[in-house]
Kinemage of the C-alpha trace (Angstrom):
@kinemage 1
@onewidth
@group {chain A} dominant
@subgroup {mainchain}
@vectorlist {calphas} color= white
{ca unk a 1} P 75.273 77.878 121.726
{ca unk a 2} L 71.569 77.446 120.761
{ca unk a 3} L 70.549 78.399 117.429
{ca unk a 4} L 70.856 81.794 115.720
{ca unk a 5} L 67.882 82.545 113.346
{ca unk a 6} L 69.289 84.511 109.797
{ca unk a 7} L 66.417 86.310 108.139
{ca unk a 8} L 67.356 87.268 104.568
{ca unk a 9} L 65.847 88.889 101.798
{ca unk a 10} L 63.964 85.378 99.370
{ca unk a 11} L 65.950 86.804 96.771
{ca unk a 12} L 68.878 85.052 98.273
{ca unk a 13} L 69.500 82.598 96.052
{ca unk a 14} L 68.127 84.249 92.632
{ca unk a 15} L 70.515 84.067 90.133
{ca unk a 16} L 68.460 86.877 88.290
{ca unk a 17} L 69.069 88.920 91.276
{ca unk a 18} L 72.564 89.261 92.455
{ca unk a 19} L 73.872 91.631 95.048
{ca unk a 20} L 76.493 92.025 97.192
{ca unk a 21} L 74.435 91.676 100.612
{ca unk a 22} L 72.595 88.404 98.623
{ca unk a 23} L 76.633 87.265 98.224
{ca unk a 24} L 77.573 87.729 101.922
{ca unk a 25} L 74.699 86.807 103.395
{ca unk a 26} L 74.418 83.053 101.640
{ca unk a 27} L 78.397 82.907 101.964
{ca unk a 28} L 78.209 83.462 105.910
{ca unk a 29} L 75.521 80.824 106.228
{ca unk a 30} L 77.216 78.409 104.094
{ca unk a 31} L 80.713 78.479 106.315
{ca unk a 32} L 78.695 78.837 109.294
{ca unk a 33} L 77.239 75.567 108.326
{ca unk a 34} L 80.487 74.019 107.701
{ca unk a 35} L 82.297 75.023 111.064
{ca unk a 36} L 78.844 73.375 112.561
{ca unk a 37} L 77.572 76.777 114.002
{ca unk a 38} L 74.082 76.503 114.448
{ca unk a 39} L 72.614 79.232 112.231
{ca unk a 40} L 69.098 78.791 110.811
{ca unk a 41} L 68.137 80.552 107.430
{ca unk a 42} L 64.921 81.995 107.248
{ca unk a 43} L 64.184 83.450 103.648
{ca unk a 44} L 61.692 86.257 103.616
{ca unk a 45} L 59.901 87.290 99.922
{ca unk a 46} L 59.185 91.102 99.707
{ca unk a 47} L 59.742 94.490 97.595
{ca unk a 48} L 62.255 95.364 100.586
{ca unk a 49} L 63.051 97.672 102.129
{ca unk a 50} L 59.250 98.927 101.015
{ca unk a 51} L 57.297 95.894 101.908
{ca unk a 52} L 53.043 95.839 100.652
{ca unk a 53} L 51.059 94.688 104.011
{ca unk a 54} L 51.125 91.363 103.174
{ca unk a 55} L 54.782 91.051 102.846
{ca unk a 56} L 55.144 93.162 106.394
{ca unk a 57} L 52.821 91.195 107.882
{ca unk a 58} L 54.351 87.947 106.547
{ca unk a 59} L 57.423 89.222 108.696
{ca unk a 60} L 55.524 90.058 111.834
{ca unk a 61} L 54.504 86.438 111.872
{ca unk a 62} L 57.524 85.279 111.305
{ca unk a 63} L 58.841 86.988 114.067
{ca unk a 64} L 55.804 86.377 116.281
{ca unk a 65} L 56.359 82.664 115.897
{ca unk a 66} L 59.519 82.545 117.931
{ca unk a 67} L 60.038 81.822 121.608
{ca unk a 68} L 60.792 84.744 124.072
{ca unk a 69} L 64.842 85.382 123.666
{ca unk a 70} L 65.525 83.877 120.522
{ca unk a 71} L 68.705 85.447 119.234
{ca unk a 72} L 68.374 87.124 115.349
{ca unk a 73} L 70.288 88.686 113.282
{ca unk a 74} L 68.019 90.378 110.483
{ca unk a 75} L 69.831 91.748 107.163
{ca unk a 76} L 69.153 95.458 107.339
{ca unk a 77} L 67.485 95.216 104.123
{ca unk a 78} L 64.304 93.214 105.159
{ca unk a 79} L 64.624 94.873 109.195
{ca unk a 80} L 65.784 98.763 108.589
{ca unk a 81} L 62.540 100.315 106.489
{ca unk a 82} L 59.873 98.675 109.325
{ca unk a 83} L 60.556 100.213 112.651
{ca unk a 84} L 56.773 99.224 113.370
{ca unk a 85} L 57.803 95.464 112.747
{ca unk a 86} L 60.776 95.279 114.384
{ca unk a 87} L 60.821 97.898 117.227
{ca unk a 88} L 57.706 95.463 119.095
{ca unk a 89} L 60.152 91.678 118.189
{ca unk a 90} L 63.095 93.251 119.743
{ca unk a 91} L 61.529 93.541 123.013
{ca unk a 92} L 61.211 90.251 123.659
{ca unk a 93} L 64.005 88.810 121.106
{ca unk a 94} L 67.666 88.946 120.997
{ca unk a 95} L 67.741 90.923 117.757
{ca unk a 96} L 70.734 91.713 115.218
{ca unk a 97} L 70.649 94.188 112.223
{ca unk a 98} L 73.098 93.649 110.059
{ca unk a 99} L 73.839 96.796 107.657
{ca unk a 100} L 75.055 96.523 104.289
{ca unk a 101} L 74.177 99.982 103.594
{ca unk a 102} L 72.321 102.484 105.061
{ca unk a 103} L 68.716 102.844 103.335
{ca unk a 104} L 69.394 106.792 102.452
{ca unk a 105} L 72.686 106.210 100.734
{ca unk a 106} L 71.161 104.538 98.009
{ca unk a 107} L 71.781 106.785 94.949
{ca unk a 108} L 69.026 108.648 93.171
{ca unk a 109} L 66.192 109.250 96.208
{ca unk a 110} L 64.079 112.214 96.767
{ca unk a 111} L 64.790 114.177 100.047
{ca unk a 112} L 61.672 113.105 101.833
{ca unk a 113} L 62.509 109.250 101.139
{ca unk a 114} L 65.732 109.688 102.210
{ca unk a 115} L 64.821 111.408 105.586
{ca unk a 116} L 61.753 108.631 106.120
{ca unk a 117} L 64.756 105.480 105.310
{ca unk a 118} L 67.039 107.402 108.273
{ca unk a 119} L 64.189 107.728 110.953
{ca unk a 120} L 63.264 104.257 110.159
{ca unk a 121} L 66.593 102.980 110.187
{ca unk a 122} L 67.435 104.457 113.583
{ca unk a 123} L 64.663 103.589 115.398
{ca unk a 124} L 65.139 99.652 114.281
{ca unk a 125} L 68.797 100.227 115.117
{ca unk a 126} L 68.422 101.594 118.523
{ca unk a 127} L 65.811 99.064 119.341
{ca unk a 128} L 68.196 96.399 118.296
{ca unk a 129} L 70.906 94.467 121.163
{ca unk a 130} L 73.977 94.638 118.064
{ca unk a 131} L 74.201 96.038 114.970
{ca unk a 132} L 76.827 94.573 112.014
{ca unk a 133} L 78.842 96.513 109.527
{ca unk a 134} L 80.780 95.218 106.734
{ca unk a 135} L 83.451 97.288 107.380
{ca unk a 136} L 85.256 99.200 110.120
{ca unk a 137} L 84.476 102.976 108.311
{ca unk a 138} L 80.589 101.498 107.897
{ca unk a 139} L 80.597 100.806 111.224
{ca unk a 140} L 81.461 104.400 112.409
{ca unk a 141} L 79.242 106.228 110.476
{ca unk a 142} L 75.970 104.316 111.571
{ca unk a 143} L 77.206 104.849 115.034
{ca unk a 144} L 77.517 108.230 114.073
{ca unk a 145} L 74.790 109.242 112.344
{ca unk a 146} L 71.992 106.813 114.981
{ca unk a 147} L 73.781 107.770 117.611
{ca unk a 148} L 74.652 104.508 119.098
{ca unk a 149} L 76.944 103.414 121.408
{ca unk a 150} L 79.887 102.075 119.657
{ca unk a 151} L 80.361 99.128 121.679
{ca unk a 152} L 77.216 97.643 120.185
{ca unk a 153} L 78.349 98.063 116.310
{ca unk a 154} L 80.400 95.390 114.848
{ca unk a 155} L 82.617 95.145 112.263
{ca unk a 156} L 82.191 91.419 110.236
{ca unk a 157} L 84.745 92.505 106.807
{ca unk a 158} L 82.988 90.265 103.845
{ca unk a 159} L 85.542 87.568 102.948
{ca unk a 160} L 86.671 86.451 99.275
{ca unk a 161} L 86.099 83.302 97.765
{ca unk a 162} L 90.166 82.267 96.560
{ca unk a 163} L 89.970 82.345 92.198
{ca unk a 164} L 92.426 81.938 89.587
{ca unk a 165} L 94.795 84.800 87.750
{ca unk a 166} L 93.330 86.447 85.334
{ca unk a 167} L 94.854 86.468 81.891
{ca unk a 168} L 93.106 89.516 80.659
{ca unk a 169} L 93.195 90.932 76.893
{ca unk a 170} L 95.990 92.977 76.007
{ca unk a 171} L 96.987 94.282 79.567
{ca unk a 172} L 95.460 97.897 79.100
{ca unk a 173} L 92.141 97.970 76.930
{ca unk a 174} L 89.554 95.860 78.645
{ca unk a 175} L 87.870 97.407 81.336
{ca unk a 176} L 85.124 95.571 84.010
{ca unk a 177} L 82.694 97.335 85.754
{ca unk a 178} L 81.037 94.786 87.686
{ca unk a 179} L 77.877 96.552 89.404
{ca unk a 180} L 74.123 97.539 89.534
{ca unk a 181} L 73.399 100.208 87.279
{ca unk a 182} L 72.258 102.834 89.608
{ca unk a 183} L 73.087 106.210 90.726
{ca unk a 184} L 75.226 105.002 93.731
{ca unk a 185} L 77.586 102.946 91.741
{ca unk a 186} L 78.033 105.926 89.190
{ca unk a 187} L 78.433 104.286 85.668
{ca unk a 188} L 77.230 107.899 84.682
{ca unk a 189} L 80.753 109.486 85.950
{ca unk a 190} L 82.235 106.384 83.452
{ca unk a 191} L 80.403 107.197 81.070
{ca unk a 192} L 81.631 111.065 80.857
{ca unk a 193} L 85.330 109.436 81.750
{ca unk a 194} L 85.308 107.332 78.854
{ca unk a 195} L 83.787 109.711 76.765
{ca unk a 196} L 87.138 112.066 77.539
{ca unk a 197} L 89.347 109.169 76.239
{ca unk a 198} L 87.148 108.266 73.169
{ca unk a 199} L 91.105 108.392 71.321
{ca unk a 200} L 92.312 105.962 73.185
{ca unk a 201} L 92.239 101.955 72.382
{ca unk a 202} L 89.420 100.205 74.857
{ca unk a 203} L 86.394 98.642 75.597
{ca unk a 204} L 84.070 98.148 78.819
{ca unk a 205} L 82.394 95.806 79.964
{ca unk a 206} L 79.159 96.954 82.739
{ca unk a 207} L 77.822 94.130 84.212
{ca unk a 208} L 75.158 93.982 86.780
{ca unk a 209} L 71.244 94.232 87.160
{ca unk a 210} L 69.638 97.080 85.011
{ca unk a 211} L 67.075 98.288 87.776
{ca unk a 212} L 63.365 99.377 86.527
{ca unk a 213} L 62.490 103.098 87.908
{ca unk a 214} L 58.673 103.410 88.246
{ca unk a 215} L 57.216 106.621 86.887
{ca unk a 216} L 55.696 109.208 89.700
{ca unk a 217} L 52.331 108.685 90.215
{ca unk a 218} L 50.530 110.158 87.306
{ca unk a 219} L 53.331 111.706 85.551
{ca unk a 220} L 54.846 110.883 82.782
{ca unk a 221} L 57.586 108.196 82.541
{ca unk a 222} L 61.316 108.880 82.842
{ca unk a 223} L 64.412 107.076 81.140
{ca unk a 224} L 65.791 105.268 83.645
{ca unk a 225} L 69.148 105.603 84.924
{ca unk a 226} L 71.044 102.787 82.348
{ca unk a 227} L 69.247 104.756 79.607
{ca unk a 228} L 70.670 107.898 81.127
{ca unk a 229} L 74.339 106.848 81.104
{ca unk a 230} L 73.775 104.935 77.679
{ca unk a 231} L 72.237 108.485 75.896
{ca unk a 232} L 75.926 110.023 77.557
{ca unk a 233} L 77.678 107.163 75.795
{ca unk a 234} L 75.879 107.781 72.602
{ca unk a 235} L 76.353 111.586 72.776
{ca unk a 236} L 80.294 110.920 73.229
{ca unk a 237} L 80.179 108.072 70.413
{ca unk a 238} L 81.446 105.610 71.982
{ca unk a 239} L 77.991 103.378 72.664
{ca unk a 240} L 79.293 100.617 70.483
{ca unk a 241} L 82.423 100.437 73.112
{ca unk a 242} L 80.567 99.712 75.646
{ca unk a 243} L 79.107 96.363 77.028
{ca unk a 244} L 76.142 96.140 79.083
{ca unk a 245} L 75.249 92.532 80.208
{ca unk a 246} L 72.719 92.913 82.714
{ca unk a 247} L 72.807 90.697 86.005
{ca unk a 248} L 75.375 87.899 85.523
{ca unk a 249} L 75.270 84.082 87.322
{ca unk a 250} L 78.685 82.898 88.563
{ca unk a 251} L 80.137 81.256 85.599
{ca unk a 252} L 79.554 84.143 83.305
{ca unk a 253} L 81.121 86.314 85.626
{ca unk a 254} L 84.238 84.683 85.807
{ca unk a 255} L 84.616 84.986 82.003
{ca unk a 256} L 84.417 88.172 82.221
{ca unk a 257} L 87.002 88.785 85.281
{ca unk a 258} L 88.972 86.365 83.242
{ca unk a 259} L 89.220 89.057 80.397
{ca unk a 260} L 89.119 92.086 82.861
{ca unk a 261} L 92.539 93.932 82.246
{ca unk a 262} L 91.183 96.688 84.782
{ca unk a 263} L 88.428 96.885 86.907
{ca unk a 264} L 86.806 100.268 87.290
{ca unk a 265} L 84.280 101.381 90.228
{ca unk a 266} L 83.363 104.986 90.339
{ca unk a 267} L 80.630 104.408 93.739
{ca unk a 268} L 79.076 107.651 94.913
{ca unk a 269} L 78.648 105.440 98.477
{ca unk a 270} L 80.310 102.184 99.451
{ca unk a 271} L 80.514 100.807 102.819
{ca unk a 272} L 82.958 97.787 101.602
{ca unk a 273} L 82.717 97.168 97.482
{ca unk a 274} L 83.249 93.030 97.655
{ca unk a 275} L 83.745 93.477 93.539
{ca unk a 276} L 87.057 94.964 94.749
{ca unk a 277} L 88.568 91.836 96.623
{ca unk a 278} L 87.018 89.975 93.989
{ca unk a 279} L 88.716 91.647 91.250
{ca unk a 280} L 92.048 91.735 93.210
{ca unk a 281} L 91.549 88.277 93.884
{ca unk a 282} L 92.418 87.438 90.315
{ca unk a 283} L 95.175 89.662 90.563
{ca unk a 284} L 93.309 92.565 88.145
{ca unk a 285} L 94.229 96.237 89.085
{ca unk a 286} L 91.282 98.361 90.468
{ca unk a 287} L 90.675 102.582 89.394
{ca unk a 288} L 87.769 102.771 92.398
{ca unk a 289} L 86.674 106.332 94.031
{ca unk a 290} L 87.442 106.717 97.679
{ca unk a 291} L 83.878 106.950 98.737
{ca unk a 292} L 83.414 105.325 101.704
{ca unk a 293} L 85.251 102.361 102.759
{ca unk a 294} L 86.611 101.695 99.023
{ca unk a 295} L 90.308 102.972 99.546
{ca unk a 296} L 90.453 100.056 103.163
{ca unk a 297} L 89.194 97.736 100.666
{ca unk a 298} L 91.828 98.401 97.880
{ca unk a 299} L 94.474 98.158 100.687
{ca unk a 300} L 97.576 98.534 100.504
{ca unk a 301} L 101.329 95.960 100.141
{ca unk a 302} L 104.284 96.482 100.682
{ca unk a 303} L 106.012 99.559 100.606
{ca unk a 304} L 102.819 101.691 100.661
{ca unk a 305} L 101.638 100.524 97.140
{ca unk a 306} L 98.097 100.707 96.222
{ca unk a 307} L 97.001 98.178 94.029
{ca unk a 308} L 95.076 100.238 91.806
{ca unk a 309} L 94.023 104.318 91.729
{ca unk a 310} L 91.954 105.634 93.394
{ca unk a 311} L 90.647 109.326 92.510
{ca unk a 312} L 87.561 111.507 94.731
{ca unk a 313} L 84.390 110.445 94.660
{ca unk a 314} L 81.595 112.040 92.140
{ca unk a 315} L 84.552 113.709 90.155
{ca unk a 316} L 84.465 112.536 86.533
{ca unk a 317} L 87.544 114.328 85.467
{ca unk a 318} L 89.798 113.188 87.647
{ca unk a 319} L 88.481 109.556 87.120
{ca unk a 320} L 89.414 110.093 83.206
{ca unk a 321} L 92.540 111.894 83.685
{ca unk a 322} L 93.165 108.114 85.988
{ca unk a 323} L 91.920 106.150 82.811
{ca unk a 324} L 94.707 108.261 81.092
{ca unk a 325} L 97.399 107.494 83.039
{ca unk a 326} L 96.341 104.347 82.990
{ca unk a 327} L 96.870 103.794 79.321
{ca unk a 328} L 99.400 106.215 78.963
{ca unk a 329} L 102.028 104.711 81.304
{ca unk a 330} L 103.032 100.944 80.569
{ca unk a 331} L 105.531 101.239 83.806
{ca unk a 332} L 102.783 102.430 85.905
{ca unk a 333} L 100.383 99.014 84.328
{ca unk a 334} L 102.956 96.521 85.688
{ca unk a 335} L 103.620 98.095 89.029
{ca unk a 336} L 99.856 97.941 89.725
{ca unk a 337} L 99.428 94.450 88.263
{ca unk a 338} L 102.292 93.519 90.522
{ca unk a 339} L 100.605 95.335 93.591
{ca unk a 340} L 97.447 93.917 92.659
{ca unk a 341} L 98.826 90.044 92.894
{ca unk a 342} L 100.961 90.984 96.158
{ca unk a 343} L 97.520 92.354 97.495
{ca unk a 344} L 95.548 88.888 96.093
{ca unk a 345} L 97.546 86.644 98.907
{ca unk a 346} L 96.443 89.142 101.504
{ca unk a 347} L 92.598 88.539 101.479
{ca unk a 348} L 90.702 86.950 103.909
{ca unk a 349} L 88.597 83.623 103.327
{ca unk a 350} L 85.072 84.133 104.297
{ca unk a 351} L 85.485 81.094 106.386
{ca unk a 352} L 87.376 83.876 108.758
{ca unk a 353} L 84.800 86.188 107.937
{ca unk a 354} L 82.085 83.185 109.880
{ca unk a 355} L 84.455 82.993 113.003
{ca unk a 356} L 84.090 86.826 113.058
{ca unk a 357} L 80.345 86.705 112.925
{ca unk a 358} L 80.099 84.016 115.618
{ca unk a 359} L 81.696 86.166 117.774
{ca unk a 360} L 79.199 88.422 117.467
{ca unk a 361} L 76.585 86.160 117.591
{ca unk a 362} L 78.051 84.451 120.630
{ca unk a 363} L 77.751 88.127 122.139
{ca unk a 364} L 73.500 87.811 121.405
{ca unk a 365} L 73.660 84.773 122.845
{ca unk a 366} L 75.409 85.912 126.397
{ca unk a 367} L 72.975 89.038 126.487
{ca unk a 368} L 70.199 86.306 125.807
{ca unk a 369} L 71.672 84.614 129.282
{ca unk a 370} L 72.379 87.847 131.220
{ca unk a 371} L 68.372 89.043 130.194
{ca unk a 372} L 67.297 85.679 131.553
{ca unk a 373} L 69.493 85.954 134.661
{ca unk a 374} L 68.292 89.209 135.865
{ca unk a 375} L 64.139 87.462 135.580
């Protein structure tokens, strides 16, 4: 199989930057690399998925440079917002988008900016030869919703890298929310949960990136989102309980898992939530909404069990009457510790997550030969 050329977001491999695509992308390279599939990474700086010109045309050369029929898979982050870019290279490439999430679900966009991501995205998608999901509910919808043939969306599950338990605090007060601090992750909804349990004995941690939001042109500045949910926390009284660390690099993220009695994710969208298997990797409990493909993620062992809760998405009552339970029911702690360290020998490695994605891949490659056949 000839080479496969990755193009990724440059922020790849910024510490200051962390995301889950960043995480699965440089993890699917790396044991690509080691089970000598030949996969080429090709880092691309730019304010994605809203490139300036330079940064789109930085891409069209990129793309321009490559031989008729070179197979690529694109991360849907660079590819999905430049149907202008992408729609001309996949005419004469074998192109892959692979979707983390789909440009409108991001939390906290105007109607019109949602509608422009969608038309964009589908007209990159439907240009494209496959399209990759991170999980099997992801990959319905954006068949769904771009009205592609399912055959041509693939499911590639992230995989988790294998950590140890996690001794946590007390075994009830420390909670971990381990996410951007935007809309779609809803640290807002915590917020309001936490501040209906300001009685009860606990702290949070919140860590992830603390994103800027730029003022509308002219107008006057808004607080951003983080100062939204911490003006919640302060109305409630319970700022000083709460943590937030901004974007974390590995080491200091462990530490924190380490100490994480319960990990909480309240996502508005998700279409996998790798803080999840991470979390249950260490054997902590998850409370997580069911938005998306969050409750597949949580799982299940045996018997039925759940390791964790999980309560309806965008409903901050039921996610505090969960917190409740939570520290109201020492029984119901232990089960879901249990579940959570029955679940932990369950996950995949991402080196199975690579032999997934080379099957794909290997599937670019044969419609590379068939295309070449039929000249």
């Amino acid at each position: 199989m000839s080479t496969t050329v990755f193009i990724v977001p440059g922020s790849i491999g910024d510490p200051a930057a962390p995301s889950g695509g960043n995480r699965y992308d440089r993890r699917i390279a790396e044991e690509s690399a080691r089970a000598g599939m030949p996969v080429r990474e090709l880092p691309l700086d730019g304010a994605w998925p809203d490139p300036s010109g330079a940064e789109r045309a930085r891409l069209s050369r990129a793309l321009d440079g490559l031989p008729d029929g070179t197979p690529v898979l694109v991360d849907g982050l660079v590819a999905c917002g430049v149907p202008d870019v992408l729609a001309p290279a996949a005419a004469r490439l074998r192109l892959a988008v692979l979707v983390h999430l789909p440009l409108a679900d991001e939390g906290g966009l105007r109607a019109e900016r949602a509608e422009a991501y969608e038309r964009a995205e589908g007209a990159v998608l439907r240009a494209a030869v496959r399209v990759v999901a991170t999980s099997g509910h992801a990959a319905r919808d954006i068949a769904r919703r771009h009205r592609l043939d399912p055959a041509r969306v693939h499911t590639v599950e992230p995989g988790t890298d294998r950590a140890p338990l996690a001794p946590g605090t007390d075994g009830a007060s420390r909670l971990l929310c381990v996410a951007a601090v935007t809309p779609r992750k809803g640290q807002d909804l915590l917020a309001e949960a936490l501040g209906r349990n300001r009685d009860r004995r606990w702290t949070c941690v919140m860590a992830g990136p603390l994103p800027s939001e730029a003022a509308s042109p002219g107008g006057p500045s808004r607080p951003t989102f983080a100062e939204r949910v911490e003006e919640r926390l302060g109305r409630h009284g319970i700022r000083d309980r709460v943590r937030f660390t901004g974007a974390l690099g590995p080491s200091a993220l462990d530490g924190e898992f380490a100490c994480a009695d319960l990990m909480v994710l309240p996502s508005r969208a998700e279409t996998y939530g790798m803080v999840v298997s991470e979390a249950l990797a260490r054997g902590v409990p998850v409370l997580a909404s069911g938005a998306g493909a969050l409750p597949e993620t949580v799982g299940r062992v045996s018997g039925g069990r759940v390791p964790g809760l999980l309560v309806p998405s965008g409903d901050a009552s039921a996610l505090a009457g969960a917190l409740g339970r939570w520290w109201g029911d020492g029984a119901l702690r232990v089960g879901l510790r249990a579940a959570a360290r029955e679940r932990r020998a369950l996950l995949r490695s991402w080196r199975s997550a690579a032999a997934d994605m080379a099957r794909v891949l290997e599937l670019l490659h044969g419609d590379r030969a068939a295309a070449e056949g039929t000249r």
